[in-house]
VEXLUMZA-919362 format. One record per residue (C-alpha): x negated, y negated, z negated. Coordinates in steps of 0.2 Angstrom, whole numbers, padded with zeros to 4 digits. Layout:
! residues N
<r <X,Y,Z>>
...
END
This chain:
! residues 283
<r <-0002,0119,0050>>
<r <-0007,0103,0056>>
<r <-0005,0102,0077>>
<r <-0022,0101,0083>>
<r <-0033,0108,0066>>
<r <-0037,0125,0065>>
<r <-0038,0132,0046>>
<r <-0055,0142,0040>>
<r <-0066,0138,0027>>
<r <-0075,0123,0037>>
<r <-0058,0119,0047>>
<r <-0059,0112,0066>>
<r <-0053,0096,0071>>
<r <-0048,0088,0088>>
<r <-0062,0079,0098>>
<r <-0055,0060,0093>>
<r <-0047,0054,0080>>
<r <-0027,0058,0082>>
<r <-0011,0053,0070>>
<r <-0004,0071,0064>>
<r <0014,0069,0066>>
<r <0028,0075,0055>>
<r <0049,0069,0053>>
<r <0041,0061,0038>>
<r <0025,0054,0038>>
<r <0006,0053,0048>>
<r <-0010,0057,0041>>
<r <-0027,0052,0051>>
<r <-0037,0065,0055>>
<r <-0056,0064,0058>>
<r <-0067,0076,0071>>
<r <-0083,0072,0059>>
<r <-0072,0083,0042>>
<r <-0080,0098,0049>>
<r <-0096,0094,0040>>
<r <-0089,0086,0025>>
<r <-0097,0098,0016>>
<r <-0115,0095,0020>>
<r <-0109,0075,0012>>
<r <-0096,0084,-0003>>
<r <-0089,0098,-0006>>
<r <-0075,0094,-0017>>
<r <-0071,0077,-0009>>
<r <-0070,0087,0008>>
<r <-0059,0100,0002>>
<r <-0048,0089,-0005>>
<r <-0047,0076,0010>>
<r <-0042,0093,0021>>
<r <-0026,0098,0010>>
<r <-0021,0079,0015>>
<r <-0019,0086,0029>>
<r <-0003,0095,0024>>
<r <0002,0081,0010>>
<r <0019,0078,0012>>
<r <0027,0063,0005>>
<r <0036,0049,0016>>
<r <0027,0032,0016>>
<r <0013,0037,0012>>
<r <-0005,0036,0025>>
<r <-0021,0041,0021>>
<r <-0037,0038,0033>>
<r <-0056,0041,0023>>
<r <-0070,0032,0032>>
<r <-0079,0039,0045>>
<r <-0095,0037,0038>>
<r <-0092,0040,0020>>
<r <-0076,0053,0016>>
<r <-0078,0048,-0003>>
<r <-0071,0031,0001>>
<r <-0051,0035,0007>>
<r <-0040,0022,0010>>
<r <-0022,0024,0007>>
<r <-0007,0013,0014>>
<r <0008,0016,0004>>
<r <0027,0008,0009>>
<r <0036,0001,-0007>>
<r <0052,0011,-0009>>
<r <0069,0007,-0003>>
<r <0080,-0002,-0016>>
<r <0065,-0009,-0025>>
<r <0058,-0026,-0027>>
<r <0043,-0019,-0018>>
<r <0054,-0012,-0001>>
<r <0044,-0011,0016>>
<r <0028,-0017,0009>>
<r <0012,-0011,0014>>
<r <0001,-0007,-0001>>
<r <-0017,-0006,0002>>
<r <-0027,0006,-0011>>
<r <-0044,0011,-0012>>
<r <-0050,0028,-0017>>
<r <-0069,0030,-0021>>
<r <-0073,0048,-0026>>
<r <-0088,0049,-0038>>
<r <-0102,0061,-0035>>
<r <-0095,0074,-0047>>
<r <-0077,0075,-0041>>
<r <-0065,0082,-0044>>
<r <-0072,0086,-0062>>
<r <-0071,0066,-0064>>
<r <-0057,0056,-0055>>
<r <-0057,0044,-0043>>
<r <-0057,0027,-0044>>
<r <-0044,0017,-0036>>
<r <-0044,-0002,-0032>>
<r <-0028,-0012,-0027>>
<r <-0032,-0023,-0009>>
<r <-0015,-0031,-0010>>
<r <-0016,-0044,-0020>>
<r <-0020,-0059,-0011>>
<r <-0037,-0063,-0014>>
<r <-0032,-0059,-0034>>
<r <-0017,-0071,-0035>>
<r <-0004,-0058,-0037>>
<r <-0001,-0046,-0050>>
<r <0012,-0034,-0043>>
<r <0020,-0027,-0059>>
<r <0012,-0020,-0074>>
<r <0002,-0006,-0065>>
<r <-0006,-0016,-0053>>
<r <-0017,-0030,-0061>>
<r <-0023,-0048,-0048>>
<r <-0040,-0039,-0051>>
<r <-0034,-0025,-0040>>
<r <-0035,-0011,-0056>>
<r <-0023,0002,-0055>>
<r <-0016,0006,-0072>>
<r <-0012,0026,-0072>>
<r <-0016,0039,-0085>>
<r <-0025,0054,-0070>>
<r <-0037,0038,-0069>>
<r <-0040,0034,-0086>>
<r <-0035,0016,-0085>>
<r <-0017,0018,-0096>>
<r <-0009,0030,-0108>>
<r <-0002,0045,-0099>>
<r <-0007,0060,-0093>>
<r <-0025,0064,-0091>>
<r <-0035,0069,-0079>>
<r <-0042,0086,-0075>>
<r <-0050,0095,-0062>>
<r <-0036,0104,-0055>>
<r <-0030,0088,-0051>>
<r <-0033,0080,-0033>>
<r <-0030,0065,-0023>>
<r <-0012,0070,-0017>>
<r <-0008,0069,-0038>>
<r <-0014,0050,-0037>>
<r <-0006,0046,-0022>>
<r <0010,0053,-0029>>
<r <0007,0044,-0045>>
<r <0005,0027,-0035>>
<r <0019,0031,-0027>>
<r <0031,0034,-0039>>
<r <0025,0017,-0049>>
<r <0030,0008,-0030>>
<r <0047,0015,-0031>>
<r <0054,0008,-0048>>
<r <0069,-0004,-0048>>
<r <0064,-0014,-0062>>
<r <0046,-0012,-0064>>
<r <0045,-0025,-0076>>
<r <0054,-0023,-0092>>
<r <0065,-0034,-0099>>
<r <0059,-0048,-0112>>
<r <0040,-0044,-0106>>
<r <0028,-0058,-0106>>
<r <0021,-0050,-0091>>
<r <0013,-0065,-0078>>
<r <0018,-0059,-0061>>
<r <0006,-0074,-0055>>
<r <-0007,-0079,-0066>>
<r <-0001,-0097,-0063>>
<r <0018,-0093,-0070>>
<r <0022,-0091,-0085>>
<r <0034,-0078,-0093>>
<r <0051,-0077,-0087>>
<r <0061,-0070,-0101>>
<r <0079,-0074,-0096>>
<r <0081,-0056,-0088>>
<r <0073,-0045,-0078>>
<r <0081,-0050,-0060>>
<r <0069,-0063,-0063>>
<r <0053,-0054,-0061>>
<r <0064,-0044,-0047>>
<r <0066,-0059,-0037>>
<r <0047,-0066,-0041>>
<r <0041,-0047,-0034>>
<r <0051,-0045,-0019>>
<r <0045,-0064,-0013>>
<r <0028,-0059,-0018>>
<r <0029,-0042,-0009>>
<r <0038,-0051,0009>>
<r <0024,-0065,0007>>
<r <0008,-0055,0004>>
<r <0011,-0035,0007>>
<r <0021,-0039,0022>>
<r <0017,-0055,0031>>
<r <-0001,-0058,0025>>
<r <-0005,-0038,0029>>
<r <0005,-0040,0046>>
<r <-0006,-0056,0050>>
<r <-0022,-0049,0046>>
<r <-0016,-0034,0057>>
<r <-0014,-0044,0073>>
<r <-0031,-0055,0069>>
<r <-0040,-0041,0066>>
<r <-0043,-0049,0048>>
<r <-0037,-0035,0040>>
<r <-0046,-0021,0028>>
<r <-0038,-0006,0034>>
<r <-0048,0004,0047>>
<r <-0040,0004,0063>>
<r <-0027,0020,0062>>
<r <-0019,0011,0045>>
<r <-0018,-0005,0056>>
<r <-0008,0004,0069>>
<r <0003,0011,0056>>
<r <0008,-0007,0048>>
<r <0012,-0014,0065>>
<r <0023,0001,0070>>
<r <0033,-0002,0055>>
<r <0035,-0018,0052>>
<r <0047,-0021,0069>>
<r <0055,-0005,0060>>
<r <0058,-0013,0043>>
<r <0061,-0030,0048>>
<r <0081,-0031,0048>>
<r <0075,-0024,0028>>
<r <0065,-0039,0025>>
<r <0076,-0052,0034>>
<r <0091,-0047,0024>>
<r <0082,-0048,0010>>
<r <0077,-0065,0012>>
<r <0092,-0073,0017>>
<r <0100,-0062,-0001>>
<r <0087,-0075,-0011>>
<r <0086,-0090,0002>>
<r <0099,-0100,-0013>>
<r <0079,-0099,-0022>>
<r <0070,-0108,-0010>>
<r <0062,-0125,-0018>>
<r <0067,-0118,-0035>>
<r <0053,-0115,-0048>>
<r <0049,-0095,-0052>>
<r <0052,-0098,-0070>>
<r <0062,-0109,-0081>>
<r <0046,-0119,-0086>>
<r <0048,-0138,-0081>>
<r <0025,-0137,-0081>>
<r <0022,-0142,-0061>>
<r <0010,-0130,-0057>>
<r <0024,-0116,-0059>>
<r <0025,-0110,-0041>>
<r <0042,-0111,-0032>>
<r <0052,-0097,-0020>>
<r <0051,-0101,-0001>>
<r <0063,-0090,0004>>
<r <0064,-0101,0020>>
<r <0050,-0101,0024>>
<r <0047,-0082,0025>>
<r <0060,-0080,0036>>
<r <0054,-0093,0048>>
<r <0035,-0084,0046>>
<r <0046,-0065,0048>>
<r <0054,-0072,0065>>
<r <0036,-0078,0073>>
<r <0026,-0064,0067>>
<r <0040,-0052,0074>>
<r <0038,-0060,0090>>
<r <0020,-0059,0088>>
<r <0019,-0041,0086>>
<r <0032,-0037,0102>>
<r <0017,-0046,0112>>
<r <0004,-0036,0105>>
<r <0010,-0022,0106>>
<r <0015,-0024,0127>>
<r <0000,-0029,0129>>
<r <-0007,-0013,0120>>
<r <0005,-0002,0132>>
<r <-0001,-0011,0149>>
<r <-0020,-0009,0144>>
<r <-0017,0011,0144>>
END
């Protein structure tokens, strides 16, 4: 049982808006899900067994004046090209949910200049058989939004998401890199430290950022926590820096700026230390 929630049919939430805490993981919890089913009844019910969804990295928080929008931050997965990013998904559930699934819409994608693997389009689709965008398994009314979530989650915590010899464009501006798959590995993990990490952290702390407030706070919490991750990582590539992302000699190929992330790493990390004093004084 959730600290704070009561169980029943309807369910009882606290008076504000409060982070559930577990060794694991933190799931926003919203007084106005009482009613939910005056709004939805399936898309209620399903937002409430979030409540006790269990999976480390993973942080939901639906809208507060529309449940059937949910928005998901999800951490890339240690050991992956994708580690420590903060992965912004969109969950809009149609009116006949759960008979139909949701749809789900990538944020992350730097204003659609990024395509972070072969499931997760520039566009923002997400590529998964429960949602009917790829070959897989389908989807089915005893399916919920934990299933996609975990789904999602497994997809961000692949070692070599992009296979070998693939003609895949990690940026629609590079060509294929068919050397060898580190390639794509090293293209990934500089996209992911660019966008998922430092554009999300910057849009965090100028308010900028798509994420209601709750997901905010979870992206700046973490980030001081993963950034010896992100800094070793950088300096593990910085022999990159000024080299093209392919092996194409065409000049619009873009080049890796290892450097340079680490220099924007360092002031952002400074950055957040200020925010978040300031943050601890104002209480």
């Amino acid at each position: 049982m959730i600290k704070g929630a009561v169980g029943g049919s309807r369910g009882a939430f606290p008076a504000q808006p409060t982070l559930a805490h577990t060794h694991e993981c933190e799931f926003t919890l919203y007084p106005h899900l009482g009613t939910i089913n005056v709004i939805n009844v399936g898309v209620g019910c399903d937002i409430r067994e979030l409540q006790f969804f269990r999976v480390p990295g993973v942080f939901v928080s639906p809208e507060e004046t529309n449940i059937a929008k949910i928005h998901a931050l999800i951490l890339g997965a240690p050991g992956t090209p994708y580690e420590g990013g903060f992965f912004h998904f969109v969950m809009k559930c149609p009116p006949d949910f759960p008979n139909s699934p949701p749809r789900v819409r990538l944020m992350t994608t730097d204003a659609g200049r990024v395509r972070f693997g072969p499931s997760f389009h520039e566009n923002g689709k997400v590529c998964l058989g429960l949602l009917g965008t790829s070959a897989g398994p389908t989807w089915s009314s005893g399916q919920c939004l934990g299933s996609v979530l975990l789904s999602i989650k497994a997809l961000l915590s692949t070692e070599n998401p992009v296979a070998q010899g693939s003609t895949l464009r990690v940026l629609p501006t590079l060509g294929s890199c068919q050397s060898d798959k580190l390639c794509y590995n090293a293209v990934l993990q500089h996209e992911t430290i660019r966008v998922a990490v430092c554009n999300t952290v910057e849009e965090c702390l100028t308010g900028a950022s798509a994420y209601p407030s709750p997901l905010r706070e979870v992206v700046l919490k973490h980030f001081p926590q993963f950034y010896g991750e992100y800094e070793r990582a950088a300096k593990k590539q910085l022999h990159l820096s000024g080299t093209r992302m392919n092996d194409s000699q065409e000049l619009d190929v873009p080049m890796y700026q290892f450097d340079a992330l680490l220099e924007r790493l360092a002031q952002l990390r400074e950055r957040v230390k200020v925010a978040t004093a300031a943050g601890k004084s104002s209480k």
